[in-house]
N, C-alpha and C positions, 0 to 999 in steps of 0.2 A: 487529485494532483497535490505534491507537494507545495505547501507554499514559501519552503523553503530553499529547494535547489529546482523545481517543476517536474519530477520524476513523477509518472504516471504510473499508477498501480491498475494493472487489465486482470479482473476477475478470468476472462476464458485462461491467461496464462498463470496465474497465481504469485507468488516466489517461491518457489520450491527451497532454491537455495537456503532460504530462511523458514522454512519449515511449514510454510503455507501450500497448499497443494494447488496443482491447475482448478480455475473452477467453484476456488471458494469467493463466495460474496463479500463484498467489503465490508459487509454490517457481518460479517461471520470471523474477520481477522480480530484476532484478540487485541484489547488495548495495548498491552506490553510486545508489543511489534515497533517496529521503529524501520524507517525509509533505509533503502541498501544502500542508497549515497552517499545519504551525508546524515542519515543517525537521528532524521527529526521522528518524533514520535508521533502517532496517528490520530492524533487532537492536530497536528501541524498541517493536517490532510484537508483539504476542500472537495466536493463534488463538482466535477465541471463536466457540462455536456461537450461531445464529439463530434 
């Protein structure tokens, strides 16, 4: 989850949009990704269970 706007990032759907495919694991999204929201980058990201 963001810890900046709360956008959750779902490995089953990926962001395509941003060039990450369905499916990829979050320890497989590259550093230089950044949230579609609001642009925090994925050090800004926490693990939170669902």
């Amino acid at each position: 989850m963001c810890l900046i706007c709360g956008w959750m990032y779902d490995e089953a759907a990926g962001d395509p949009d941003h060039g990450i495919p369905p499916g990829t694991r979050w320890a497989d999204v590259p550093m230089n990704w950044v949230c579609p929201e609001c642009g925090a980058r994925k050090e800004d990201f926490e693990m939170v269970q669902i």
